[in-house]
C-alpha positions in Angstrom: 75.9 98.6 69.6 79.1 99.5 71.4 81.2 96.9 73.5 81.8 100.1 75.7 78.3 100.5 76.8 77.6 98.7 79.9 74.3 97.8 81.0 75.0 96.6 84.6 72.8 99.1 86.6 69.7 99.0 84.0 66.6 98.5 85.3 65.5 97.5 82.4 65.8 93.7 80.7 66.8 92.8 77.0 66.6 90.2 74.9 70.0 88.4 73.8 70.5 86.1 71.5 73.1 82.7 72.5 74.9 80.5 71.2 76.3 77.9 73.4 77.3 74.3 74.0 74.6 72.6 76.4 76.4 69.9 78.4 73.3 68.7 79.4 71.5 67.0 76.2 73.7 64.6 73.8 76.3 63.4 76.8 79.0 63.5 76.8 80.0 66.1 74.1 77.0 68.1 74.4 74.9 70.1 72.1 75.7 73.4 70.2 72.4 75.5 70.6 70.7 78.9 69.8 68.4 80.2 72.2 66.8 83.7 74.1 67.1 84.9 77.4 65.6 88.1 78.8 68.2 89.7 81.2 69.3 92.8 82.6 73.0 93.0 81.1 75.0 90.4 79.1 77.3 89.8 82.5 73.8 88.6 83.9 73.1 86.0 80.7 76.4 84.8 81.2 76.1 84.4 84.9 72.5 82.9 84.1 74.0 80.7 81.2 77.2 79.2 83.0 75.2 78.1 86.3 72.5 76.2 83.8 75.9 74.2 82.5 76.6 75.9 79.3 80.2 75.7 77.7 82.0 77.3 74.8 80.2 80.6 74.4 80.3 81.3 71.0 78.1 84.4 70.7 75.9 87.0 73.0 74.5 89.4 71.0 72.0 92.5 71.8 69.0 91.9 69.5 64.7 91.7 69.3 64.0 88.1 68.8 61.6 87.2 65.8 58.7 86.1 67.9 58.1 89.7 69.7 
């Protein structure tokens, strides 16, 4: 999928895949982590992501997780 195609006035939520330092498990260095979010665009899982105290964003990427 495109980096040009934006997302922000879907109605409708996708998965994306993260990967992402959690600040809040293993103090103080954190946790590198893989996880799912269901969002609406990726500027809303990184908006979601940063306020839950995630760092160093390695990866957002557009997929269908494996348990769907």
């Amino acid at each position: 999928m495109s980096k040009f195609f934006d997302y922000e006035d879907s109605d409708v939520k996708r998965w994306y895949h993260i990967k992402a330092r959690d600040m809040n498990i293993f103090k103080p260095e954190g946790k590198v982590i893989k996880f799912w979010i269901f969002a609406y665009s990726e500027n809303d899982v990184k908006r979601i992501i940063i306020k839950k105290g995630y760092v160093d964003i390695e990866w957002i990427k557009l997929d269908n997780p494996p348990f769907i």
